[in-house]
Structure formats: C-alpha cells, structure tokens
C-alpha positions in Angstrom: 5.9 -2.9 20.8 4.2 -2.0 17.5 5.4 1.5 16.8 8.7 2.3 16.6 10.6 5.5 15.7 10.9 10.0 15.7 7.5 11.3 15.6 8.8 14.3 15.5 11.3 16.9 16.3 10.8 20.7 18.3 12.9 23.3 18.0 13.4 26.9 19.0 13.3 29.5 16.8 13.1 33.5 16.2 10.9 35.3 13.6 7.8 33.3 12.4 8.0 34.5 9.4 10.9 33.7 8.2 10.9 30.6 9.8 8.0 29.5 7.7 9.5 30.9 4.6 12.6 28.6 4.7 10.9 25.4 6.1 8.6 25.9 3.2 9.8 28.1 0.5 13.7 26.8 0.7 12.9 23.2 1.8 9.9 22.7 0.3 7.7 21.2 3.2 4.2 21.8 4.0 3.3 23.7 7.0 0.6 21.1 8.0 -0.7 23.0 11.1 -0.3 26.5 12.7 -1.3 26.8 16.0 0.3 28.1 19.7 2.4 27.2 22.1 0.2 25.4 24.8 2.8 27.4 27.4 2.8 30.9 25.6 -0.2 32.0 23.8 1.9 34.0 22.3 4.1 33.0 20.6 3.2 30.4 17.6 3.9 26.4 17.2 4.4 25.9 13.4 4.6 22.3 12.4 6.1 21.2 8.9 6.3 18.1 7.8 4.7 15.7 4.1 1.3 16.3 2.8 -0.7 14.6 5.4 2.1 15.5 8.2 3.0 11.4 9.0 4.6 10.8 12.3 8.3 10.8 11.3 8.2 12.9 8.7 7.2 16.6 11.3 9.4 19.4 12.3 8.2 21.9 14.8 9.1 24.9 16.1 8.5 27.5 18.9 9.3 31.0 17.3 9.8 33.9 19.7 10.3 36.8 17.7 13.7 38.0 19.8 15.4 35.2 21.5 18.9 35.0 21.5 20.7 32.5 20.2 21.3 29.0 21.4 24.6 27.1 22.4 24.9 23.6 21.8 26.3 21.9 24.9 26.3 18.2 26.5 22.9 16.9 26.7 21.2 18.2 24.0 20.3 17.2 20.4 23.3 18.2 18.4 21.5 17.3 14.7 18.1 17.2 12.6 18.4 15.0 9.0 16.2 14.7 7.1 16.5 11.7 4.2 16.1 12.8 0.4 17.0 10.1 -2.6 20.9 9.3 -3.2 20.2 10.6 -7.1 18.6 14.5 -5.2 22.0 15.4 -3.1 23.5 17.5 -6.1 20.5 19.5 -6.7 20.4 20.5 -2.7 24.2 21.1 -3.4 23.5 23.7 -6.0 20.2 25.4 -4.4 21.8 25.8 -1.1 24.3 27.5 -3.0 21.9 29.4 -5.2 19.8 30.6 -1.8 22.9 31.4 0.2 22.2 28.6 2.9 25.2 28.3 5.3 26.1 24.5 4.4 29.2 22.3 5.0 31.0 20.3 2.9 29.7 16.7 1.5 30.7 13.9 4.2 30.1 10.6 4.7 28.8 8.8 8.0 28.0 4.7 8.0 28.6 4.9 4.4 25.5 7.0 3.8 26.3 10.5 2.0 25.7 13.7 4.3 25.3 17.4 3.2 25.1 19.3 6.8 23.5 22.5 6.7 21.9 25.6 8.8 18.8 27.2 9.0 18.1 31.0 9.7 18.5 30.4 13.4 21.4 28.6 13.4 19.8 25.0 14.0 22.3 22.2 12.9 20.5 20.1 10.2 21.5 17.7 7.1 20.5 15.7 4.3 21.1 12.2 4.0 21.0 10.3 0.4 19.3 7.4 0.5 19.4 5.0 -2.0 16.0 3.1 -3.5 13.5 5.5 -1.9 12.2 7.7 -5.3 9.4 5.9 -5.3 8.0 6.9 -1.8 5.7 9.9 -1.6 6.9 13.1 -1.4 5.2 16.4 -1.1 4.1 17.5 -4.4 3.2 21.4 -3.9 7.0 22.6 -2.1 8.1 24.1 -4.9 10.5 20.6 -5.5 10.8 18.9 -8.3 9.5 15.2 -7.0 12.5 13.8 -7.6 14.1 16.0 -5.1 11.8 16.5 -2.6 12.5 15.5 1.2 11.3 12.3 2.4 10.6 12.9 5.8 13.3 12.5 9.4 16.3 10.2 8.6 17.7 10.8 12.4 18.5 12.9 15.2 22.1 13.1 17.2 22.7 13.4 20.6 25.2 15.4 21.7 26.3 13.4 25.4 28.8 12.3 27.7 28.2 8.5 27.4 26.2 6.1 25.8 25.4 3.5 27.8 22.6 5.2 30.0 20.9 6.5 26.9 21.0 4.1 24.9 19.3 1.5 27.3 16.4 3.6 26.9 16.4 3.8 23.4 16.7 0.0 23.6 14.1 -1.5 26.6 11.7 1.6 26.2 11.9 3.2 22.6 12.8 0.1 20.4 15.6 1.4 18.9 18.5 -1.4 18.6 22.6 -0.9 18.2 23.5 -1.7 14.9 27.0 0.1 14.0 29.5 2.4 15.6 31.4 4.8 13.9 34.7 7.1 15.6 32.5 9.0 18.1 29.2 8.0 16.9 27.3 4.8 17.6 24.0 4.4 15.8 20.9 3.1 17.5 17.6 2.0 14.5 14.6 1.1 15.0 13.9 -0.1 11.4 11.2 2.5 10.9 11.7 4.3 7.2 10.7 7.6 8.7 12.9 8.5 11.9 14.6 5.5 12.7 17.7 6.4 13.5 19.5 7.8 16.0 22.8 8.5 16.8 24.7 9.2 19.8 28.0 11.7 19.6 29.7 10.8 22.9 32.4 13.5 24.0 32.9 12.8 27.6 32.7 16.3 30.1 32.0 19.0 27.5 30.5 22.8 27.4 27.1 23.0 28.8 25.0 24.2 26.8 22.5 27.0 26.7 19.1 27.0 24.9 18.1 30.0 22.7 17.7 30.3 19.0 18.8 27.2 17.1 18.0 25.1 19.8 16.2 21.7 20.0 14.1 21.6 23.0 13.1 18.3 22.6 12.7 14.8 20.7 9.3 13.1 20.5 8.9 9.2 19.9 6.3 7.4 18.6 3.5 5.0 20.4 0.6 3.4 18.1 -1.7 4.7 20.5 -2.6 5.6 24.7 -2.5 2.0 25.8 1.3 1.4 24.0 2.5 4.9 25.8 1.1 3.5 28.8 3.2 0.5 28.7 6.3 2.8 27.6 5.7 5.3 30.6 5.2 1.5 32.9 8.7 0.0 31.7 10.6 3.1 32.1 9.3 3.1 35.8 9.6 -0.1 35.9 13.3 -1.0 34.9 14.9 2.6 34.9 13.5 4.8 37.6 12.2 7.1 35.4 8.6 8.8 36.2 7.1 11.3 33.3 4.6 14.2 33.3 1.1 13.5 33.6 0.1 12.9 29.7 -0.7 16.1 28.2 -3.4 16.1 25.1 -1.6 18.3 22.5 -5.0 18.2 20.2 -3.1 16.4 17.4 -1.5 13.8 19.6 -1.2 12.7 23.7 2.0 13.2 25.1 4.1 12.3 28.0 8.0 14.1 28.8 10.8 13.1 30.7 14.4 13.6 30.9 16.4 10.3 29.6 19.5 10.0 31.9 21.7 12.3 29.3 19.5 15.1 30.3 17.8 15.6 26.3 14.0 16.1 27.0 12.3 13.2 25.4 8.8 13.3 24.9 6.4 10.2 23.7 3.6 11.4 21.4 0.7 9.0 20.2 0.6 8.4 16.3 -3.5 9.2 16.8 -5.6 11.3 16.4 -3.4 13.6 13.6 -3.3 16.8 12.1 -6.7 16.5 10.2 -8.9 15.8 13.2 -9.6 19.5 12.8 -8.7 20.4 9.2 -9.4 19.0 5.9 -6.6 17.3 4.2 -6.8 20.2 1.7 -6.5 23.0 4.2 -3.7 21.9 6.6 -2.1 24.9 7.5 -4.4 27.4 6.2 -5.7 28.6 9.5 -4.9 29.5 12.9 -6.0 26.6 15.2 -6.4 27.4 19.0 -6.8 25.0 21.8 -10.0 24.8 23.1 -8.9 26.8 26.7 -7.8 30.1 24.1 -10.7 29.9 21.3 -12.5 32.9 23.4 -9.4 35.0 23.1 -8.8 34.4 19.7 -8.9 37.7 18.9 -6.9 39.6 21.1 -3.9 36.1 20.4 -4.5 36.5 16.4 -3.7 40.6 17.1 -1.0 39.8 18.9 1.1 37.5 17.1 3.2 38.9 14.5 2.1 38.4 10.8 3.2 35.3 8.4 3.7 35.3 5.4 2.1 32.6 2.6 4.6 29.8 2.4 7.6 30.3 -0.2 7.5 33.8 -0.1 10.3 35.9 1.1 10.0 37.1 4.7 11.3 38.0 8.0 14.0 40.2 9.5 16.8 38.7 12.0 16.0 38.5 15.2 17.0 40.8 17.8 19.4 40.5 21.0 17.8 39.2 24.0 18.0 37.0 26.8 18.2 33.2 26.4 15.9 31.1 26.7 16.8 29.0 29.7 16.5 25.2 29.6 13.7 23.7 32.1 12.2 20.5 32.4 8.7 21.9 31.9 8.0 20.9 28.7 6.1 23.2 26.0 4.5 21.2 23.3 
C-alpha cells in the first residue's frame, strides 16, 4: 500500500452561505470547488480545503438550507482537527474570541496542544499545534497571516463502543497502525502529514445518535489510484466480510462506501484525477460545476439553489426547524 491517510472529511450542514463564509472568511480556507450533491441536485456540495485542494487537507459539506440539528451518538465521527503550527494556537485563541466562535478551553491530548471548537452548525472541530511544520505551504489568500494559516486534516475521532473491530480495519485495509493510547482514546497513524491520524473514543453502549446539522456523514480514505482501491475493496472482502458499493465516479475522484463494523460510513476516494481536471488552478471555486447527467438543467439547479456569498464576507441567517436528516447507508458524495 502506497497511499495512506484522510482524504477527506463530509459533513452536513444548513445555510450555504454562511457555511462558506466561516470555512473561508473565519478559517481562512479556499473553497476549491462548488458543485452538487450527486443525490440532491439541490442542495450544494462545497469543498474547502489548501490552494490546490490536496487529499488530506479537504472538508466538504452538504448544506440543506433547513435541517435540523444533529445529535452525536455511538457510531459516528465525534471530531474534525485540523493541524496549524505550535507558535499559531494563541492567535486562533484571540480570533475565536474576537469572531464569537463557540470554543473550549485549551487541552492537551498525546501531548499535542488542542483548542476544540464549533462551527455555525454545531460540528465538533479543533486545532492541533504542531511543532516544526511553518515551513509547509499554507494557503496564502484566507485572509491568514502565513504564519497562522491551517495546514490541512490532523485527524478525525470516532465516537464507538469498541475498538477492536474498527481498528482492524484501519489496520489490514486502511494502513493506519496503533501507536499510543490515552484514558478513552487510543490513537491509530498512518504516518501521512495530512490526515494521518485517527483516534478512537470508546464509551461502551451509549446514545444513538441522530444525523442532522452538525453531523459528519462520512470519512473518506485515500488510495493512490483505481487499481490500489481495488485491492482495498478485495482485502476487506477478503479478511473481513465486508462488500462496498459499486465505485461511484465523483468527477474529482472514484469512490467506494461501506460501513466499518462501528457503523461510521467510510468511504475510499482515489487521490486522482483532482479538483483541476475541470478548473484552472486560478479559478477553483469560482464557478458552479455540474456533473455531466445535470449540465442540461443548469439553469433551472443555478435558479434554484440559494445564493452564496464571495468567500470572507458576512452571510447567512440560522437555519430553520425541520426534520432530521435520517442516517442511511446510501451514501451522498
């Protein structure tokens, strides 16, 4: 196995527009692509992530203008961190403060300094310091000073009732190996520097939970290319009874989904072809890209989904009461 690793992480969300203007206006990312939900024309699929939106360094998100809000239960992804330089933790400190970002206190998990924090929708997220990584590229135009800027996925964690099912998967299939255990939490890292890590919170029976708002529906991990997620989709087959969806073409990658024996929906995206196989470098973002089966209703989807603001600027109203989205296996991209 080559490629190891988070490619990325998808999460539900409620108004588009002020999704993109904390993902890019508060954090500082770059929306690298803005296109629709392969399930719900809809309804958008925003995807943040560095300047040239590298596997491990992409958030995603489904926004539905009134879902409800989530609740986080047993089998689901409890946490999204994201790793910024040990030096850059004060100055998140201080603008969470200054932009009224629900955040928690500073903490400390295998040594590494932690500053847990909220989005808009109530998604549970974080910023790890990590020592000796100013020098790796960060995203210039966010609105952060360099110094500052997010480097891309430190981790997810796993909200379950054991580990020992799970983590055999992130270990034959995934290439994630155990390296430390800590109270409840026992770390599994693939050695990757973007979206190595994860960790697994195990609580034994717990509330179930209930996906809305907040939520995240699922965690992708990364194969080099179709061949290396066909061996992935053969040894979890193979040595773990697991069968997947057909793979899916998601236009920027190829993807297979399953449910790991915890019950979080993993998905396994292919590093190729990227998010400029149908944008410039330059214009990531810019534009509304459809998949081929919607480009002749492109106009009656662009007059149907709700405006967005530029990135950074102020936007967006809370969303509304409604009913929860239910959790299903059938995965949205």
């Amino acid at each position: 196995m080559t490629t190891r690793g988070i490619h990325h992480v998808s999460i539900i969300a409620g108004t588009a527009a002020r999704n993109v203007a904390f993902y890019t206006g508060v954090l500082g990312l770059r929306l690298v692509k803005k296109t629709v939900n392969f399930d719900d024309s809809g309804a958008y699929h925003l995807y943040y992530g560095d300047e040239t939106g590298r596997p491990g360094s992409v958030i995603t998100f489904f926004p539905w203008e009134n879902v409800a809000p989530g609740r986080l239960g047993i089998g689901e992804t409890q946490e999204t961190a994201f790793r910024v330089p040990q030096g850059a933790i004060g100055y998140w400190t201080h603008r969470f403060v200054d932009k009224g970002v629900a955040h928690e206190r500073l903490e400390k998990r295998f040594g590494e300094t932690v500053l847990p924090f909220r989005d808009p929708d109530g998604t549970r997220l974080a910023l790890v310091a990590v020592p000796g990584i100013e020098a790796e590229p960060a995203y210039a135009d966010g609105g952060i000073p360099a110094e500052n800027a997010l480097r891309g996925l430190h981790s997810v964690s796993l909200l379950l009732e054991e580990v020992g099912p799970t983590g055999a998967i992130l270990t034959d299939v995934l290439g994630f190996r155990q390296s430390a255990s800590e109270g409840f939490l026992t770390r599994f890292d693939s050695g990757a520097t973007l979206g190595g890590i994860v960790d697994i919170r195990a609580v034994g029976d717990f509330l179930k939970p209930r996906q809305g708002g907040g939520s995240v529906h699922h965690v992708a991990f990364r194969a080099a290319d179709d061949a290396e997620e066909a061996a992935m989709v053969k040894r979890l087959a193979e040595n773990h009874g697991i069968t997947t969806t057909d793979q899916l073409d998601r236009n920027y990658f190829r993807s297979v989904y399953f449910r790991e024996p915890g019950h979080v929906l993993f998905e396994i995206a292919t590093d190729i072809p990227g998010f400029t196989v149908d944008e410039k470098l330059a214009d990531l973002g810019s534009s509304l890209k459809l998949p081929a089966q919607f480009e002749p209703f492109r106009q009656r989807i662009e007059a149907a989904l709700p405006a967005i603001d530029a990135p950074g600027r102020p936007a967006g109203s809370a969303f509304g009461a409604a009913a929860a989205v239910e959790d299903d296996s059938a995965p949205r991209d």
